[in-house]
Biotite code that builds the C-alpha atoms (Angstrom):
import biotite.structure as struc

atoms = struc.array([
    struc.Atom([102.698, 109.555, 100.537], chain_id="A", res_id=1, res_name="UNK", atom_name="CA", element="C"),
    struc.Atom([99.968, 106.664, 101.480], chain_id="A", res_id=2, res_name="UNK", atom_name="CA", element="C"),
    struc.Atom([99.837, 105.181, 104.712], chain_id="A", res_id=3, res_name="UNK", atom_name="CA", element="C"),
    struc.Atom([100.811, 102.347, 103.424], chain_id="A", res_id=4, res_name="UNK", atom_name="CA", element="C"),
    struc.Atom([104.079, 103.705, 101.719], chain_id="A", res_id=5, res_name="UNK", atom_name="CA", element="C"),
    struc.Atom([104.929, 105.470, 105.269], chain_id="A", res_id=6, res_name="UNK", atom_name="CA", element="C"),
    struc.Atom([104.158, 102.002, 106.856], chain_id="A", res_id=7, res_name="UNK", atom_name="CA", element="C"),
    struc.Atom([107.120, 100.266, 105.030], chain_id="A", res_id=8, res_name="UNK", atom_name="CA", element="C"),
    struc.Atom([109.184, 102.641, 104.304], chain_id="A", res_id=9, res_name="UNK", atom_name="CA", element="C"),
    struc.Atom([108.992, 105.011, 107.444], chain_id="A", res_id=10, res_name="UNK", atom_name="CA", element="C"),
    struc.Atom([107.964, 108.543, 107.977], chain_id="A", res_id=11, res_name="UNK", atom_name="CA", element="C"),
    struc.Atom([110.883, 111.126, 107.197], chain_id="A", res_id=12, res_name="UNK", atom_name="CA", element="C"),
    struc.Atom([111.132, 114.008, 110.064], chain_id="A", res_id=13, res_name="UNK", atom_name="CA", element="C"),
    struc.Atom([113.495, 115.927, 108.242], chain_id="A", res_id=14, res_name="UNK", atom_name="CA", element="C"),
    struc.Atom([114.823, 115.806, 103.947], chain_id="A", res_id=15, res_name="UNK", atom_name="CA", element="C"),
    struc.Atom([118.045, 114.103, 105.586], chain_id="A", res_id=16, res_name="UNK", atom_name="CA", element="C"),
    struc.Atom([115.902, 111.235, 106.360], chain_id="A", res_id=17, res_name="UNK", atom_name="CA", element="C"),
    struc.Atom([114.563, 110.475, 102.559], chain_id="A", res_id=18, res_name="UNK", atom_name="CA", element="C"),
    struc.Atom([117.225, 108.138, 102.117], chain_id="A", res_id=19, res_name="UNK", atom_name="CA", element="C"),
    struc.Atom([115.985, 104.886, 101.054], chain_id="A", res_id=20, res_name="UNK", atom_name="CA", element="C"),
    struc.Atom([112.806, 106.200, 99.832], chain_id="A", res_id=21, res_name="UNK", atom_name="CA", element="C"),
    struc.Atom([111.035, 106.549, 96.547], chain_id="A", res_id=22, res_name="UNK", atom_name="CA", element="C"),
    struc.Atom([109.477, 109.127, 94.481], chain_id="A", res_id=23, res_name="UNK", atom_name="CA", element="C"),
    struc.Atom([106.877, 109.146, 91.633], chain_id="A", res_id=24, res_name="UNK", atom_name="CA", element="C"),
    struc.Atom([109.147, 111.031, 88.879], chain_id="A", res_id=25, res_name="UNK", atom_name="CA", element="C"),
    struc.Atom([106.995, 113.726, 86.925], chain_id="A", res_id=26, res_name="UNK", atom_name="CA", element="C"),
    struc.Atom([108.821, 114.499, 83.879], chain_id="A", res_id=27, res_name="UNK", atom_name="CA", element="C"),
    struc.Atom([109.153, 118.142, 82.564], chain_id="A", res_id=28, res_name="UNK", atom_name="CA", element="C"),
    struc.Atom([107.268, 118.509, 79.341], chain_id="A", res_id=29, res_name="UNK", atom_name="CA", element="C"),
    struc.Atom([109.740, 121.439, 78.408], chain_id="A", res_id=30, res_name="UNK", atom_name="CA", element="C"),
    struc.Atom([113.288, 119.294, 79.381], chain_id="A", res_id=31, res_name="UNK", atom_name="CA", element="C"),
    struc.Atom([112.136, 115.533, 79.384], chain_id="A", res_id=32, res_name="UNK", atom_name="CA", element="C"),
    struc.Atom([113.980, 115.411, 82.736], chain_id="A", res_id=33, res_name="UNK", atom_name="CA", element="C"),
    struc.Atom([112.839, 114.206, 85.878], chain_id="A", res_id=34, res_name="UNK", atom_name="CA", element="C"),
    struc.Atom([111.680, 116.901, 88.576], chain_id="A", res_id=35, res_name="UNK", atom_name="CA", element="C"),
    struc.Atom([113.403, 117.059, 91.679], chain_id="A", res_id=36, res_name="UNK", atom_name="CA", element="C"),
    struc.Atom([111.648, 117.261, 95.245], chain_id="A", res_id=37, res_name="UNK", atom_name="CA", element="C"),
    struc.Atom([112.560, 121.288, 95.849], chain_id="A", res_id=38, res_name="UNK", atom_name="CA", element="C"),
    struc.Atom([112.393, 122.108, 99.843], chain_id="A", res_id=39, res_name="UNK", atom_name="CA", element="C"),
    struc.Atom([113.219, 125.046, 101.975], chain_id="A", res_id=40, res_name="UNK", atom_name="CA", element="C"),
    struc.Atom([116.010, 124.005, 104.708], chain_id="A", res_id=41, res_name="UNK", atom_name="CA", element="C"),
    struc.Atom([117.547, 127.079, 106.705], chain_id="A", res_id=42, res_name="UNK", atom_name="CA", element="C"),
    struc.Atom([116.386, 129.656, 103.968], chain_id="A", res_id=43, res_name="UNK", atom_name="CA", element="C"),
    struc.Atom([118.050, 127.614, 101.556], chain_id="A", res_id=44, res_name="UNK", atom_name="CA", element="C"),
    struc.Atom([116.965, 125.934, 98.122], chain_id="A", res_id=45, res_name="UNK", atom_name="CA", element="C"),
    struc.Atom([117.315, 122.156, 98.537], chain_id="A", res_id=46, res_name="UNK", atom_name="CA", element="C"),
    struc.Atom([116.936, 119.835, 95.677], chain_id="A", res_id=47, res_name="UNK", atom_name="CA", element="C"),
    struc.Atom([116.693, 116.070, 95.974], chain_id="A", res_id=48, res_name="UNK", atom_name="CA", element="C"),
    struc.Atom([116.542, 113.333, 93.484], chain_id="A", res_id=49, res_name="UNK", atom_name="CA", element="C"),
    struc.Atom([115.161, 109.870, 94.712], chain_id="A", res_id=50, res_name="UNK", atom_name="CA", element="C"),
    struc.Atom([115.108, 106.636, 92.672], chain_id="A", res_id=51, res_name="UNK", atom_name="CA", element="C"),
    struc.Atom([111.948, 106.303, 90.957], chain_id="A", res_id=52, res_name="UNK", atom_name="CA", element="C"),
    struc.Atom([110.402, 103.178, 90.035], chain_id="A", res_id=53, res_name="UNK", atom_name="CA", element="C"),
    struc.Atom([108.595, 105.208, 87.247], chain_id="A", res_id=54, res_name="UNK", atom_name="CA", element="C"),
    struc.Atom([107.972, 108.658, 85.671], chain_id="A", res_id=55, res_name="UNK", atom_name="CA", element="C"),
    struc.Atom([104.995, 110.076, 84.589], chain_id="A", res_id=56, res_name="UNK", atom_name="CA", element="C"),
    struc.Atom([104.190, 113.303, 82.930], chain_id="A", res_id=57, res_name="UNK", atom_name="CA", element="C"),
    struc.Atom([100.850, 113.947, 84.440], chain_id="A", res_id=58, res_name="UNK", atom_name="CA", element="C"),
    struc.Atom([99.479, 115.159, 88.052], chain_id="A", res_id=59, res_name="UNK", atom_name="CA", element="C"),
    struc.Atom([95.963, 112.948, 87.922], chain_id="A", res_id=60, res_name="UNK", atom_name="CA", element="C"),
    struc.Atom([98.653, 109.944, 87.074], chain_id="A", res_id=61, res_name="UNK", atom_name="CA", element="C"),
    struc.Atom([101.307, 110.817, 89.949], chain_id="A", res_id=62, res_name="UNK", atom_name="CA", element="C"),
    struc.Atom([98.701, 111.448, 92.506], chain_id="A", res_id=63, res_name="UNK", atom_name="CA", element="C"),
    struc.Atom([97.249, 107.297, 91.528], chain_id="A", res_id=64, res_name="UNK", atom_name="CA", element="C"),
    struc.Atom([100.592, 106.181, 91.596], chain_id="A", res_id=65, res_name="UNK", atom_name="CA", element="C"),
    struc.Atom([101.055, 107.613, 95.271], chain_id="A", res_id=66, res_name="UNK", atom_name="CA", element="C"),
    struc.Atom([97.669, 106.491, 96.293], chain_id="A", res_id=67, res_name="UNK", atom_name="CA", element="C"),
    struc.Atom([98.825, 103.305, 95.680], chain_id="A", res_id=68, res_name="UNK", atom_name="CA", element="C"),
    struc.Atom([101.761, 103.182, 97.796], chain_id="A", res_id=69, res_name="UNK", atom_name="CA", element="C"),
    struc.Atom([104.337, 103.721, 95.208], chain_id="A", res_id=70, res_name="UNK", atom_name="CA", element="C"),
    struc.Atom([106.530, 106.604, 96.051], chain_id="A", res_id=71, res_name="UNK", atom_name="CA", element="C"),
    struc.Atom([106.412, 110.324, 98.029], chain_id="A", res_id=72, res_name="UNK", atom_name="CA", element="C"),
    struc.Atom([105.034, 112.645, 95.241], chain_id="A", res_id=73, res_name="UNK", atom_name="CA", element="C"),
    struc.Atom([105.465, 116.832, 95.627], chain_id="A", res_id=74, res_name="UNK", atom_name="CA", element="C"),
    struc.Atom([102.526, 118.777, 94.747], chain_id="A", res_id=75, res_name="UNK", atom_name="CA", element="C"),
    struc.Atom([100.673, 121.699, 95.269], chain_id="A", res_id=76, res_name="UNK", atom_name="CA", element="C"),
    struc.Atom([98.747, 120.359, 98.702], chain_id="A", res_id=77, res_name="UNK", atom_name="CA", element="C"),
    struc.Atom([95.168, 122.629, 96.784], chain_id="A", res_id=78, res_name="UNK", atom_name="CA", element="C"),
    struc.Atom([95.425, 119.539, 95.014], chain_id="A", res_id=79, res_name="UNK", atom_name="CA", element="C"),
    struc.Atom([95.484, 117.043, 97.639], chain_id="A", res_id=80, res_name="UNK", atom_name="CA", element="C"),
    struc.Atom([92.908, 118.475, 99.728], chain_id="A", res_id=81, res_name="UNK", atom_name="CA", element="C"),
    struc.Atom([90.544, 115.447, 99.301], chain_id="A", res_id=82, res_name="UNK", atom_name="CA", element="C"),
    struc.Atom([92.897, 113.475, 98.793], chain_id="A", res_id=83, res_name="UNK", atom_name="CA", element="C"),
    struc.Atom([94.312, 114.460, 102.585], chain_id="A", res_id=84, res_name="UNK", atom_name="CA", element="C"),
    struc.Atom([90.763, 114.750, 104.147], chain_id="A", res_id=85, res_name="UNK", atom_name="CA", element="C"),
    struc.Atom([89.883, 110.983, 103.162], chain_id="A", res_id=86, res_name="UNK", atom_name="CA", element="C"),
    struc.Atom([92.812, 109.201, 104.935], chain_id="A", res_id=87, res_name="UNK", atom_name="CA", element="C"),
    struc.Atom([94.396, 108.295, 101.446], chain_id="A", res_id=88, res_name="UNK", atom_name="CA", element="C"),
    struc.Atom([97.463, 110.336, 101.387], chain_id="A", res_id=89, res_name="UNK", atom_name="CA", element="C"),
    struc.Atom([99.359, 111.863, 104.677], chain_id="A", res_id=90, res_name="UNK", atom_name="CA", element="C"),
    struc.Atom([101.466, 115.475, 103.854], chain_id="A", res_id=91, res_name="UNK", atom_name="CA", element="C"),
    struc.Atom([105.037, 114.849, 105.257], chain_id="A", res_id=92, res_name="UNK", atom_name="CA", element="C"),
    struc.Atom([108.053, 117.103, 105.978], chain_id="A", res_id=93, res_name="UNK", atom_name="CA", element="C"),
    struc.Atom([105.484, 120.383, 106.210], chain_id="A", res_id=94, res_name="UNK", atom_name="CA", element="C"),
    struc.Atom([107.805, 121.640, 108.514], chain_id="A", res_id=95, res_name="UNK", atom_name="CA", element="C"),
    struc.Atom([110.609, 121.948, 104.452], chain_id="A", res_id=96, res_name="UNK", atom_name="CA", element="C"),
    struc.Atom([108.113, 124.082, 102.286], chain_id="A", res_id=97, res_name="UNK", atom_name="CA", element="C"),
    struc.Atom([108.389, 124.232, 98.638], chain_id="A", res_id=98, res_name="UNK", atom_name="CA", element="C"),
    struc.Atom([107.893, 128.022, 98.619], chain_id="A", res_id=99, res_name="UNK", atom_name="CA", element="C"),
    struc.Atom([105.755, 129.951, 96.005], chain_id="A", res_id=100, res_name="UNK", atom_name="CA", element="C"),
    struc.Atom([104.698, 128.610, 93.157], chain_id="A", res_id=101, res_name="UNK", atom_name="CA", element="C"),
    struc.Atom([102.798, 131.220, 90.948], chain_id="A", res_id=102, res_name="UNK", atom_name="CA", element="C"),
    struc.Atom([99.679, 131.080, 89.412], chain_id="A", res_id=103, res_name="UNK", atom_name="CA", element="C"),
    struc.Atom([98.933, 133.646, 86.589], chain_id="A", res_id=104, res_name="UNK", atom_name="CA", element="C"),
    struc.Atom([95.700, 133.584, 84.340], chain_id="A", res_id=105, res_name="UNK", atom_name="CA", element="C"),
    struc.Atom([96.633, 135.188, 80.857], chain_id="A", res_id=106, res_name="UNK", atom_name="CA", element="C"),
    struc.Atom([94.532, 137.090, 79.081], chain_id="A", res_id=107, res_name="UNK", atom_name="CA", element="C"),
    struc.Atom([94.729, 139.665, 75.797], chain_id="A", res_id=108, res_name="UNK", atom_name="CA", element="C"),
    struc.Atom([96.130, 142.961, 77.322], chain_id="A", res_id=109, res_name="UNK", atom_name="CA", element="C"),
    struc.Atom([94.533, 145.245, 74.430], chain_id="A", res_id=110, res_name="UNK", atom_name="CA", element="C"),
    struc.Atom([91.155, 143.941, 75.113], chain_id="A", res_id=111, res_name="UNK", atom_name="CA", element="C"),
    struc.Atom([88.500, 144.427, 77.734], chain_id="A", res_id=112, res_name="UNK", atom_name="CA", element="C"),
    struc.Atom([88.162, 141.910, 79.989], chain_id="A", res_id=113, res_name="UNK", atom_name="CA", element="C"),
    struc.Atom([84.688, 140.661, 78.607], chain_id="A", res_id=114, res_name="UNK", atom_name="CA", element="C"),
    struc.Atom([82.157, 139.821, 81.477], chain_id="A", res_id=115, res_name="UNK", atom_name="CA", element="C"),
    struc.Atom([82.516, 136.076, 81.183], chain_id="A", res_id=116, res_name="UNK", atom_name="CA", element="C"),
    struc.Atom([86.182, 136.418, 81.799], chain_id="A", res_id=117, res_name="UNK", atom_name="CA", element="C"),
    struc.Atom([85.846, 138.320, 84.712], chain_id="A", res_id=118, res_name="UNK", atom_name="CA", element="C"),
    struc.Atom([83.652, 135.826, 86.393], chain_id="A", res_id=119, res_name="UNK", atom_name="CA", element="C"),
    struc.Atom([86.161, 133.116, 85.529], chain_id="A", res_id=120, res_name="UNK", atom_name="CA", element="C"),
    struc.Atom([88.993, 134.946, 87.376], chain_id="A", res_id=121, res_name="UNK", atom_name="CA", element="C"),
    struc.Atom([86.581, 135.754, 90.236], chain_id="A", res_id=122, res_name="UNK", atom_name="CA", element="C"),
    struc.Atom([86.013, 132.173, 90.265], chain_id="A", res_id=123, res_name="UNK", atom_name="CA", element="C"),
    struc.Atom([89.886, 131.340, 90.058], chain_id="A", res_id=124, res_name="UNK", atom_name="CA", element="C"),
    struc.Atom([90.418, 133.242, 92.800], chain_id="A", res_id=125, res_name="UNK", atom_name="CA", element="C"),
    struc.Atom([87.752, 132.190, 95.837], chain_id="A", res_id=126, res_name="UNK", atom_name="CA", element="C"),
    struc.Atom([88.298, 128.510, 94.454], chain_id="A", res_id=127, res_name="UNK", atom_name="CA", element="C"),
    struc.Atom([91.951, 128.885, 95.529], chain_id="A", res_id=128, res_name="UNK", atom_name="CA", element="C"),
    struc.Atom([91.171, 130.811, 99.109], chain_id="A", res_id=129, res_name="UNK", atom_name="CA", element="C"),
    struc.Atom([89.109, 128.440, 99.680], chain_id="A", res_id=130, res_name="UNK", atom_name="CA", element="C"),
    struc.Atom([91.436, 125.460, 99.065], chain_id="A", res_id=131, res_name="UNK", atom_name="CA", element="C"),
    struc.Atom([94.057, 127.448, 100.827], chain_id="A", res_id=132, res_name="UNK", atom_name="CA", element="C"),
    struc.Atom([93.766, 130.746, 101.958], chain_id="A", res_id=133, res_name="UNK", atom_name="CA", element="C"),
    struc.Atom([97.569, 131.185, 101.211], chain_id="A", res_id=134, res_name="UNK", atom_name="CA", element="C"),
    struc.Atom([97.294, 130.870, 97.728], chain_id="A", res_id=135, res_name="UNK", atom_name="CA", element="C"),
    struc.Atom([95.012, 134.511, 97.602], chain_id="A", res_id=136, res_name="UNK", atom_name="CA", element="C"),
])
């Protein structure tokens, strides 16, 4: 969320305390429904829908939206790391993870891995250690 967002609308401690907040709905390209903010409470699964003034079905578009103080959005924090570092978004409930989200690269498995694709995945993998070294 921005600081302004947390400014009106408060900072929430615990996933009890989103009532009477917002979220930036991200619409699944595979359902057409909305997304729900997923968090970890007590080793449990914990789904929560929040009014949204809008959807979208993109991340660069959800990210904006939050920048500019319209709802809590749920992402992967790799992709908020600048994002974080530059004051324009603060990461809130850290304390509820999402859990695991899994990232698989695809390739041909009756082919060798040509040299080019190998550097790729090499690539892949130190760019995501070194936006968080839980994601290696």
């Amino acid at each position: 969320a921005s600081p302004d967002y947390l400014q009106r609308f408060g900072t929430p401690d615990t996933p009890d305390d989103l009532t009477g907040h917002r979220m930036i709905g991200y619409r699944s390209s595979a359902t057409g429904g909305l997304l729900p903010l997923v968090f970890q409470v007590q080793g449990k699964t914990r789904e929560i829908l929040l009014p949204t003034p809008f959807s979208v079905n993109g991340a660069e578009s959800m990210k904006e939206a939050a920048r500019r103080g319209m709802g809590i959005i749920q992402v992967p924090k790799y992709a908020l790391t600048d994002d974080l570092a530059q004051g324009k978004l603060v990461q809130i409930l850290a304390g509820f993870p999402v859990g695991a989200l899994p990232v698989a690269l695809l390739y041909p498995r009756n082919r060798q891995l040509s040299p080019r694709v190998r550097v790729f995945i090499d690539w892949m993998v130190k760019e995501f250690a070194r936006r968080d070294p839980h994601l290696t």
